[in-house]
N, C-alpha and C positions, 0 to 999 in steps of 0.2 A: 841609599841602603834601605831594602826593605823592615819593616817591623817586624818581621820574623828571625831576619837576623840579626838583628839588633838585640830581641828578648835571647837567643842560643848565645848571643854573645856573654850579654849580662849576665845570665845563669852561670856562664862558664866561667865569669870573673868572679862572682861570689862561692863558689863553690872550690876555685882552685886559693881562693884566700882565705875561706877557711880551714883547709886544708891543711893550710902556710901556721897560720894561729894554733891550731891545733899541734902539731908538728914542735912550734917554738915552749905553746906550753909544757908540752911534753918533756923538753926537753932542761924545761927548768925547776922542776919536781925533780928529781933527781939532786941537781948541784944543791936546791934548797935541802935537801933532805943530806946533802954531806955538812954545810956550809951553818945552817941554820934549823936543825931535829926538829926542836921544841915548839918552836912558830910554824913550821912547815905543818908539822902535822896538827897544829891547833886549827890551821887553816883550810884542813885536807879534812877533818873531823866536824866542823863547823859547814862546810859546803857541801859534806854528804847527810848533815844532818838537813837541811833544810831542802835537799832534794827529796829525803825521805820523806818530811811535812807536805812536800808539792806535790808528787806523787800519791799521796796520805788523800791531800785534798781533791787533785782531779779524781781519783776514782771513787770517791763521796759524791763528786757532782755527777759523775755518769753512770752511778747506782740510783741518781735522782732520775735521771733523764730517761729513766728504763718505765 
């Protein structure tokens, strides 16, 4: 097997498992969100708050890099 398709492979394996992950998570926000409200959304509030800071921070670093 060449190395070309050996990398189309591997791409294709990571790409279709995240997918899968994505998919599963998806799909347990929801049951958290009947099952357990109060921690679901402490959870969902806390992970967008620290996407906000990352987001906050890369584009500080790429208003430096300008």
């Amino acid at each position: 097997m060449d190395i070309v398709q050996l990398l189309i492979d591997g791409f294709f394996i990571f790409t279709l498992g995240s997918f899968v992950v994505g998919m599963i998570i998806g799909a347990l926000i929801p049951i958290g969100l009947l099952l357990f409200p109060k921690t679901t959304l402490s959870c969902l509030e806390t992970f967008l708050r620290y996407n906000i800071e990352y987001n906050e921070y890369t584009l500080k670093r790429l208003e430096e890099l300008k």
